[in-house]
C-alpha positions as CSV (number, residue, x, y, z in Angstrom):
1,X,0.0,0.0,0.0
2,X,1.1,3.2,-1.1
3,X,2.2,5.7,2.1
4,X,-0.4,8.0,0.7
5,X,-2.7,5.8,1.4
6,X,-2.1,5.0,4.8
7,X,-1.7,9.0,5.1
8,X,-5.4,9.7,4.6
9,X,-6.7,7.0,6.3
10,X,-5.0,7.8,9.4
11,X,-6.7,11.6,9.1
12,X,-9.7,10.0,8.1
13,X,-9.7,7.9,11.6
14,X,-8.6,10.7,13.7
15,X,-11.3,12.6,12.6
16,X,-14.1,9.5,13.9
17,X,-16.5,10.6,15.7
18,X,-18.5,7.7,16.5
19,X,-18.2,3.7,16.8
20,X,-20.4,2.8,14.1
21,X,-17.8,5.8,12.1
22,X,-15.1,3.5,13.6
23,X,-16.4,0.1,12.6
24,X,-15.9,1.6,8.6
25,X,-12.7,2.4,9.6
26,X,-12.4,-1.2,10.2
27,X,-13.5,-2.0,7.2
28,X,-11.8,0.3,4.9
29,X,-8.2,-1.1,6.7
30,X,-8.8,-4.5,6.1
31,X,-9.2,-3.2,2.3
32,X,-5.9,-1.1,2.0
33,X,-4.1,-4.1,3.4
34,X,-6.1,-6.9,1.5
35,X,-6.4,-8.6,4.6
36,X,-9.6,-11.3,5.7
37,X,-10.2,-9.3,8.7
38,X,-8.9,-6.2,11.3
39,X,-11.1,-6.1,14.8
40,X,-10.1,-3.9,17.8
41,X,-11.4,-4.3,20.8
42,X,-11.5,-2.4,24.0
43,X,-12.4,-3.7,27.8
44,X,-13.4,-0.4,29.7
45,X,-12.5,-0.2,33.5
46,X,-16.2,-0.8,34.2
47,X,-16.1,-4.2,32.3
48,X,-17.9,-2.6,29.4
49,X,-17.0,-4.1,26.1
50,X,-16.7,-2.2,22.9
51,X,-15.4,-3.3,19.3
52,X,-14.8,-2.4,15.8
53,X,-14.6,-5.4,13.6
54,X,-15.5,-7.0,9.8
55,X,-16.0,-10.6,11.6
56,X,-19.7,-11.3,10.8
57,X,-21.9,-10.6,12.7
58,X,-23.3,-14.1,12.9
59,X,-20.0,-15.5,14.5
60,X,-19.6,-12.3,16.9
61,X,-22.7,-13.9,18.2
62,X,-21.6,-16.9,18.0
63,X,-18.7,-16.4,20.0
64,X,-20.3,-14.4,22.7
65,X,-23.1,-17.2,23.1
66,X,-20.6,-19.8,23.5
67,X,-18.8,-18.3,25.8
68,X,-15.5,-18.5,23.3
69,X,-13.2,-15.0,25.3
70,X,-12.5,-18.0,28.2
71,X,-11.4,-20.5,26.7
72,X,-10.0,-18.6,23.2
73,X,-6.1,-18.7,23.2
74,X,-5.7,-15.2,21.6
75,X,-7.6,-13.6,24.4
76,X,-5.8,-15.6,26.9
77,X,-2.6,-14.8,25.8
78,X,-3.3,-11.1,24.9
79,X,-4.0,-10.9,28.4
80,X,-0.8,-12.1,29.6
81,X,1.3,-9.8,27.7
82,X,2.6,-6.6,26.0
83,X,4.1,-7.1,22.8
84,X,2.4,-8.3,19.6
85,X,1.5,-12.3,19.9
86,X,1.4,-14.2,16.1
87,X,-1.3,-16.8,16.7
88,X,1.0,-19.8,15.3
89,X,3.3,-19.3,19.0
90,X,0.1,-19.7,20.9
91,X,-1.3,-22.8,22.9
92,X,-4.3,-24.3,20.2
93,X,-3.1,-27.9,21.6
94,X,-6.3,-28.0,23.8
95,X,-9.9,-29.8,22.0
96,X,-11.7,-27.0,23.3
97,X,-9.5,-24.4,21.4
98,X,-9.0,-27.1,18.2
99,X,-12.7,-26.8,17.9
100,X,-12.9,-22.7,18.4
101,X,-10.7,-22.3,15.6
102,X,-12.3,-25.2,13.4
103,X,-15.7,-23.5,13.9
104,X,-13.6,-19.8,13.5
105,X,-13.4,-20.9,9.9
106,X,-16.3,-21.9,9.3
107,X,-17.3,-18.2,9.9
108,X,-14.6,-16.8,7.4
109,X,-11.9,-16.3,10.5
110,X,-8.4,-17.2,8.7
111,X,-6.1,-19.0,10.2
112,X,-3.3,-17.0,10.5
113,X,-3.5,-13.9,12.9
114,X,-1.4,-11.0,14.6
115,X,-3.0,-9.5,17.5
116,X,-1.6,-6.0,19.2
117,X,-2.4,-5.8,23.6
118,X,-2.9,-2.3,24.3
119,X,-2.6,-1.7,28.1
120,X,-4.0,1.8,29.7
121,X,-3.6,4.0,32.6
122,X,-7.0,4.1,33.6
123,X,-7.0,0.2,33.6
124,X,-8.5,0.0,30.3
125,X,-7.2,-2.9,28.2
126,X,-7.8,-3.7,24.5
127,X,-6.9,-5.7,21.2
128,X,-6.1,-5.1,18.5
129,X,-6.0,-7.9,15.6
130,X,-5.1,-8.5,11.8
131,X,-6.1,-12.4,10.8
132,X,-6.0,-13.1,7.4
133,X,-6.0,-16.7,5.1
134,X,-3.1,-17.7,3.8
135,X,0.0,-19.8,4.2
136,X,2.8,-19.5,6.8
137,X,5.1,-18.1,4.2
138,X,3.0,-15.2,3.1
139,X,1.7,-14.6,6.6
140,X,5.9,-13.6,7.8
141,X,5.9,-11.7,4.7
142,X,3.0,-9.2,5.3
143,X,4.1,-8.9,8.7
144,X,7.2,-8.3,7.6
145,X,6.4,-5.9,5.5
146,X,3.3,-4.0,7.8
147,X,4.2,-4.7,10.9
148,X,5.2,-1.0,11.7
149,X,2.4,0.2,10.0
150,X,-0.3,-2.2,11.8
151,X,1.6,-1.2,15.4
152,X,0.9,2.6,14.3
153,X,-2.8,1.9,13.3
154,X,-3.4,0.1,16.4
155,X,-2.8,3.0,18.6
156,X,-4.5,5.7,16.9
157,X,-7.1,3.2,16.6
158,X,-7.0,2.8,20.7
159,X,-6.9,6.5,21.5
160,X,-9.5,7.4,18.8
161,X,-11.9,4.4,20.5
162,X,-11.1,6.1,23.9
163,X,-12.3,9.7,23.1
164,X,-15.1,8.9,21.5
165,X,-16.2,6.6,24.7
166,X,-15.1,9.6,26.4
167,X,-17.3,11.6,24.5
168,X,-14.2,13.9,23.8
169,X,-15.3,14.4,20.3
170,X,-18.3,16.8,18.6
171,X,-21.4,14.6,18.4
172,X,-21.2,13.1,14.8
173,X,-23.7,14.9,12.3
174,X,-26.6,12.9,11.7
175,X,-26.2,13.7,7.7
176,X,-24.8,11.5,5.6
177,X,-21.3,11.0,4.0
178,X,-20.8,11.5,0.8
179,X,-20.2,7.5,0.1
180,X,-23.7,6.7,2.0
181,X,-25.5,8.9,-0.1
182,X,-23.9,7.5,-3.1
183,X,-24.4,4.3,-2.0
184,X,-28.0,4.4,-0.9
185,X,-28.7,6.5,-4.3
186,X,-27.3,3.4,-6.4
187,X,-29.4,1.4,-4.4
188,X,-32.2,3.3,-5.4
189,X,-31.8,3.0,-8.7
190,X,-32.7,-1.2,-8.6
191,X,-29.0,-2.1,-8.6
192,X,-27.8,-4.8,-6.6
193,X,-25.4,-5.0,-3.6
194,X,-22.9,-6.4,-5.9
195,X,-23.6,-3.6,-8.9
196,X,-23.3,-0.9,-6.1
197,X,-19.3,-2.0,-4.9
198,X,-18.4,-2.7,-8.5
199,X,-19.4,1.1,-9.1
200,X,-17.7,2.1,-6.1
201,X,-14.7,0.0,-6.5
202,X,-15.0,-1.2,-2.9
203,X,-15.7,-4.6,-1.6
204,X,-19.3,-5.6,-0.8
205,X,-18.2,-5.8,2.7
206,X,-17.3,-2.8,3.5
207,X,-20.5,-0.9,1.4
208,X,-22.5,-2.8,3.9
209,X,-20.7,-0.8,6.5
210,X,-21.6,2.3,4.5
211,X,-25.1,1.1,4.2
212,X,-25.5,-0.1,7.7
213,X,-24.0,3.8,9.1
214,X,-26.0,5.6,6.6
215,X,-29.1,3.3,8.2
216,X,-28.0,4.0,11.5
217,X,-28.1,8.1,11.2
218,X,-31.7,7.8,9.5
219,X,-33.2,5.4,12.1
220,X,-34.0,3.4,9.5
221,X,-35.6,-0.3,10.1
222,X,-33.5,-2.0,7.2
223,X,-31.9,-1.2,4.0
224,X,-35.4,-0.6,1.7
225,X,-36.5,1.9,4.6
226,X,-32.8,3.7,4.8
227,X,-33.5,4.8,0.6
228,X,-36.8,5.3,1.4
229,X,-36.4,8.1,4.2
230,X,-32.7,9.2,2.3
231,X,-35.7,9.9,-0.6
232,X,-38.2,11.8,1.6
233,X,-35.8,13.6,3.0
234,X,-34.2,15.0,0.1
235,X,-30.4,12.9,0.7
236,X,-31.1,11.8,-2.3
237,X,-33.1,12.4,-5.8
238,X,-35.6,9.9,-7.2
239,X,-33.7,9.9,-10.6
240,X,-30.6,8.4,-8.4
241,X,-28.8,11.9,-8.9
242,X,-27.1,13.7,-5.8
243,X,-28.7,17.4,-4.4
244,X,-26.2,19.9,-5.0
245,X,-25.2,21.4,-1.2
């Protein structure tokens, strides 16, 4: 990835003002780096638990349901120390945590991962993690080649996470970005999902972050109501064309 890219990405997340603003920050990271998935995640002193991830949402429940954050050798380990941990140097030699990772995959996880502990004054403690699919040979060489960049991103990631829980930053405007608006427009227009990110040139992953934000601001039940209330309101023009601001 070009430095120039990692440049304005790294405005781009210091200027997030909200989670669901940080979850596409997610998103568009695990794009620049071509990667299967980034996820931070943040344990607050209360015992609160916020995250930014492109895991699906299905195995995020998944995981939670089952309980997987006691038994899951990445947490455990995370937990136990302060510099980055590759998942291959970690205990998996257990059935229980065999079977994590064999259902993991199932969900899309890959099987190689790089995980960042972030450890705070106010007793805060978070994760931050790259996990791709791939062999052993091209997993050394991205880390090779990123690792730098990913131990950067993870801590602007941490103390962008930390004043927005804070609320240190301006309460994020309710109207849309100029990506949701194109992206709900396109969708107005009878294209697919798949039509939408081709037009883009993004990845059908990360317009669903754009679409899930842009649903978010509107209060919008689901996707059709989100282009219906975008419409109403004026975001965007019945003939799929943009108002002029």
């Amino acid at each position: 990835m070009a430095q120039a890219e990692l440049e304005a990405f790294l405005e781009r997340l210091q200027t997030t003002k909200s989670i669901e603003e940080l979850q596409l920050r997610a998103h568009e990271l695990r794009d620049l780096y071509r990667v299967s998935h980034v996820i931070y995640h943040i344990v607050k002193s209360s015992g609160e638990h916020v995250g930014a991830f492109t895991y699906s949402l299905e195995w995020v429940r998944r995981y939670i349901e089952k309980d997987y954050p006691s038994i899951d050798p990445v947490v455990l380990g995370a937990a136990r120390r302060f510099h980055p941990i590759d998942w291959k140097m970690l205990d998996w030699s257990g059935a229980q945590a065999r079977h994590l990772m064999r259902e993991a995959m199932t969900y899309g996880v890959g099987n190689q991962g790089w995980t960042i502990p972030i450890w705070g004054p106010q007793g805060e403690f978070a994760t931050f993690s790259v996990n791709h699919s791939s062999s052993d040979a091209e997993w050394a060489e991205l880390i090779r080649t990123h690792a730098k960049d990913f131990l950067l991103v993870s801590h602007l990631f941490h103390q962008q996470a930390k004043r927005i829980i804070n609320n240190e930053v301006a309460t994020p405007a309710t109207e849309l970005s100029p990506r949701e608006r194109e992206a709900l427009s396109l969708l107005s227009l009878g294209q697919s999902r798949a039509e939408v990110a081709d037009s883009l040139h993004i990845s059908e992953n990360t317009l669903r972050a754009y679409i899930d934000s842009a649903r978010h601001k509107l209060g919008a039940m689901n996707v059709t109501h989100a282009v219906a209330l975008a419409l109403a309101n004026g975001v965007i023009q019945p003939s799929g064309a943009l108002p002029k601001y």
